[in-house]
C-alpha positions in Angstrom: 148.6 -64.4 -34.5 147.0 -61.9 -37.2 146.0 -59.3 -34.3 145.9 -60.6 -30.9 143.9 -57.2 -29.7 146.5 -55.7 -27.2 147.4 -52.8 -28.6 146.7 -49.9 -26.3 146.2 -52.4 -23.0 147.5 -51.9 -19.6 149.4 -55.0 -18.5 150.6 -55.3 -15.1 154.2 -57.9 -15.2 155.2 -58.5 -11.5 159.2 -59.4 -11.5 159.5 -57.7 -15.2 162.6 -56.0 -15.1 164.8 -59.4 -15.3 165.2 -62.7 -16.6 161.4 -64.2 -17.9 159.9 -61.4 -16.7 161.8 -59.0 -18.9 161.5 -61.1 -21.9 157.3 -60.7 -20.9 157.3 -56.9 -20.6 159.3 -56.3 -24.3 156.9 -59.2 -25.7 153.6 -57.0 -25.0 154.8 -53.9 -25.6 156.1 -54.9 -29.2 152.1 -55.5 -29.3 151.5 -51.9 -28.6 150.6 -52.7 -25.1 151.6 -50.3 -22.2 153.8 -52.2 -19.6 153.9 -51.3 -15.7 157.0 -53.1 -14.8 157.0 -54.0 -11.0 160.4 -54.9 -9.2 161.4 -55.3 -6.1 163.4 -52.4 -4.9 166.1 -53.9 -2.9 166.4 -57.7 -2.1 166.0 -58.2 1.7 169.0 -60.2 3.6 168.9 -63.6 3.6 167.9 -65.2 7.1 171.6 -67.1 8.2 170.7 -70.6 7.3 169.3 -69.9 3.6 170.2 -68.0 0.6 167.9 -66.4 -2.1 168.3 -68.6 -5.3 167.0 -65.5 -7.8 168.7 -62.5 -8.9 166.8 -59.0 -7.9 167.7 -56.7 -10.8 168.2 -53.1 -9.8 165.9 -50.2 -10.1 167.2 -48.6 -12.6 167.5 -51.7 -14.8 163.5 -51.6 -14.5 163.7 -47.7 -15.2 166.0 -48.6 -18.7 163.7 -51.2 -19.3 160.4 -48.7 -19.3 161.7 -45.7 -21.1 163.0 -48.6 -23.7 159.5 -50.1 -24.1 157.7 -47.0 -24.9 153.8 -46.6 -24.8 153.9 -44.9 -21.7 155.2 -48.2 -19.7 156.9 -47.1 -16.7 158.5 -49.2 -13.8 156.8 -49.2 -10.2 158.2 -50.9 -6.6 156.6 -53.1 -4.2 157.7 -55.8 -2.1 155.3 -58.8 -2.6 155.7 -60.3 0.7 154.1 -57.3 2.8 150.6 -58.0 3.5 149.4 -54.9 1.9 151.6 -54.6 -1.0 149.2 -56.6 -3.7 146.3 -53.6 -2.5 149.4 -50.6 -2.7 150.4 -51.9 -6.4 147.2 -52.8 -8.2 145.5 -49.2 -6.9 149.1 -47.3 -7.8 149.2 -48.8 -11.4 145.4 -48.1 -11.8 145.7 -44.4 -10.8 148.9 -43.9 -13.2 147.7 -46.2 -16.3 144.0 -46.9 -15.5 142.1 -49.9 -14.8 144.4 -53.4 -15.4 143.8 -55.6 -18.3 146.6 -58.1 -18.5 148.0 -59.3 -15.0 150.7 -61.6 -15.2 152.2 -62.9 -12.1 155.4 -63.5 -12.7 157.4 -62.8 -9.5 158.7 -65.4 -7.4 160.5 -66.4 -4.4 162.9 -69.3 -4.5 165.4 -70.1 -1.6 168.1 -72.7 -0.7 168.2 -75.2 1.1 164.7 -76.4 0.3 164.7 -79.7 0.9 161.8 -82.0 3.6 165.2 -82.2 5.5 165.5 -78.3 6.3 162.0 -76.8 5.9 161.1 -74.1 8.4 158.0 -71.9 8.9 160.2 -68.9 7.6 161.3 -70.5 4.8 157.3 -71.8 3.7 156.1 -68.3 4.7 158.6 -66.9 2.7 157.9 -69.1 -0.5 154.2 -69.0 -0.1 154.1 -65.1 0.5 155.4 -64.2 -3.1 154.2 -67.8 -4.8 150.9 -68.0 -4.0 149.3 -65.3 -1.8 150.8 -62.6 -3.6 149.2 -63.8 -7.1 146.0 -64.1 -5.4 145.5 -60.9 -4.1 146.6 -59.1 -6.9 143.6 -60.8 -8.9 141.4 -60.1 -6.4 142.5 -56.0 -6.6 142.5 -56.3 -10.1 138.6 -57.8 -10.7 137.9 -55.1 -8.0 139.1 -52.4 -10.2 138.0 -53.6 -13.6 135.7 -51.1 -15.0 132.5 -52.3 -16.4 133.1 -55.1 -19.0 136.9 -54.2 -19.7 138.9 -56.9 -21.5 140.9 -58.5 -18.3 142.6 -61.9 -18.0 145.1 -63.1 -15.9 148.4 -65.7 -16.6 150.2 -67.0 -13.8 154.0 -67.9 -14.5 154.1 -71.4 -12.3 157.3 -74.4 -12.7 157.4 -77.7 -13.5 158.6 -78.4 -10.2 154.7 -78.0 -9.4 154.9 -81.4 -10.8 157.1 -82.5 -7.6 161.1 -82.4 -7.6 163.4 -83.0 -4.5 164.9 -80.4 -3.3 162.5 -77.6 -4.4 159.9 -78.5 -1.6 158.5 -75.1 -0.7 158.9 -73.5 -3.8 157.2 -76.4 -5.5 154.5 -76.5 -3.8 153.8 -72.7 -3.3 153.9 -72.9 -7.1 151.2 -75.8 -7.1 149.2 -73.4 -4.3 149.2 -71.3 -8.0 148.2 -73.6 -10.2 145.1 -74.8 -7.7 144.2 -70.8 -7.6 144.4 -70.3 -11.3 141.7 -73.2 -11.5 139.6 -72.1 -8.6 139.8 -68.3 -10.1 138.7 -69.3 -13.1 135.7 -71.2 -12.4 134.8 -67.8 -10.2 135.4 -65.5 -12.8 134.4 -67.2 -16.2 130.6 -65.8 -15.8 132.3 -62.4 -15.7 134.8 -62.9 -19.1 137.2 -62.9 -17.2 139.9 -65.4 -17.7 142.8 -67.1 -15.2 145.9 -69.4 -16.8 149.1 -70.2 -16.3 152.7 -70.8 -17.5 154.4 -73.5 -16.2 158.3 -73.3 -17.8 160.9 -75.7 -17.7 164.7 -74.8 -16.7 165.2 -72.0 -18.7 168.2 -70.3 -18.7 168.4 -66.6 -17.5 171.8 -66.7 -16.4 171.9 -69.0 -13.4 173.1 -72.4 -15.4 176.5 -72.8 -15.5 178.2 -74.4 -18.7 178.1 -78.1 -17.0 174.2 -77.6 -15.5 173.5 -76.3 -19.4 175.0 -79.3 -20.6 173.3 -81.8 -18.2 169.9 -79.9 -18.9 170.5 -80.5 -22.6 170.8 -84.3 -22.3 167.1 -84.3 -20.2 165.3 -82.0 -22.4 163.3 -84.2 -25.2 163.3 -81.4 -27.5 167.4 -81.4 -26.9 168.1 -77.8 -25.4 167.3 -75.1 -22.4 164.8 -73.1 -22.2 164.6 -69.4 -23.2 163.1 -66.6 -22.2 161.2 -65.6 -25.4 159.9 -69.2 -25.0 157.7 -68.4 -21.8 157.2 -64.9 -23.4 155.7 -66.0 -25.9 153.1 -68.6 -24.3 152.1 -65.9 -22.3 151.2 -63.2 -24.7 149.4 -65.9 -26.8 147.0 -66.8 -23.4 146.3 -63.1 -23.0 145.8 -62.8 -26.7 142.2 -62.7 -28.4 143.2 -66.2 -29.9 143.0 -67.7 -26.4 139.6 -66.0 -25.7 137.9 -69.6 -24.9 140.8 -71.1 -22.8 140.6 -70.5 -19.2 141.8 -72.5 -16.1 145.1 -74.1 -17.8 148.3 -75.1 -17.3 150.8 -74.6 -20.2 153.5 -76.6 -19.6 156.5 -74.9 -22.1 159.3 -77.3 -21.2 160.6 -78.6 -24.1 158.7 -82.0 -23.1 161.1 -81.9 -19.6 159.4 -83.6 -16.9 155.9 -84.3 -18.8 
């Protein structure tokens, strides 16, 4: 991309301080973008009959991570699954930084078991909280913020388990509940310039594959390896990017050709 125009931007990442998200926040602020890097402060306890299949990184990993971006990108707290966080975070960044223009959400709640076998109400609320509800309200704060015709898109960071896998029933299809919103969302705000797509990666590996699961991801991968992070980074900066400025209401898959 010659100049994807984000220099100077104020991009909200939600989950930025780890894994994709991490490799998202350095990826626009090495375009001169200022980066508000939310995390979760401390990962509640798992209820007794699930565990949490994602790794919360610590708050001063996020704090490292903001005073080693630069451009005035700092590193904020919210838990996603409170009712009122989406409203607390979008008004909070916007008071610091001043009015959004990149929101990507990236944050995401996975648990195990997660199979038809042993969903719950708790364990769909859970997913569906972070997944889908989350994402939705923070676009809502944001367009409710934007000031006059300010650049604003939005890219949602969905799975190809959208795409149905066993085992991953809840988060699958709180992560298709995303990829129905980013259409809807962007049929509602096209006439406004604003634009809503998503990111759908493949298994990518952010520490969580062991050397056998690497190997067996490797053998089911067309393009013959695991995903990385600067992978999905990269998609995303190029959808928020002046380049993408006629493409609104996709779903990138960036897979590797897994599960097409």
């Amino acid at each position: 991309m010659i100049d994807p125009r984000l220099a100077g931007q104020n991009v909200l990442v939600t989950g930025g301080a780890g894994g994709i998200g991490a490799a998202i926040s350095r990826a626009f602020a090495a375009q001169g973008a200022r980066v508000a890097i939310h995390h979760l402060a401390q990962n509640p306890a798992a209820p007794a009959d699930a565990e949490w299949a994602h790794i919360t990184p610590e708050a001063d990993v996020a704090e490292k991570l903001a005073r080693e971006l630069g451009n005035g990108s700092f590193a904020i707290s919210a838990d996603l699954s409170e009712p009122d966080a989406a409203h607390r975070l979008a008004e909070t960044v916007a008071h610091r930084a001043g009015p959004i223009n990149v929101l990507v959400n990236n944050a995401a709640h996975c648990e195990l078991p997660d199979s038809i076998d042993t969903l719950t109400h708790g364990s769909l609320e859970r997913h569906y909280r972070v997944n889908a509800i989350a994402p939705a309200l923070l676009t809502t704060e944001v367009v409710r913020l934007r000031r006059g015709e300010d650049p604003l898109c939005v890219v949602n960071i969905s799975t190809d388990a959208a795409r149905a896998f066993p085992g991953q029933t809840g988060y699958g299809t709180s992560k298709g509940a995303l990829e129905a919103f980013t259409r809807s969302s962007a049929l509602d705000l096209a006439a406004r310039g604003i634009r809503v797509n998503a990111v759908a990666p493949g298994p990518v590996q952010t520490g969580w594959m062991d050397e056998d699961l690497l190997a067996q991801v490797t053998e089911i991968v067309p393009m013959g390896r695991a995903g990385e992070p600067g992978d999905i980074a990269d998609a995303v900066v190029y959808l928020a990017s002046h380049q993408a400025r006629w493409i609104t209401g996709q779903v990138l898959q960036v897979a590797g050709g897994h599960a097409l």
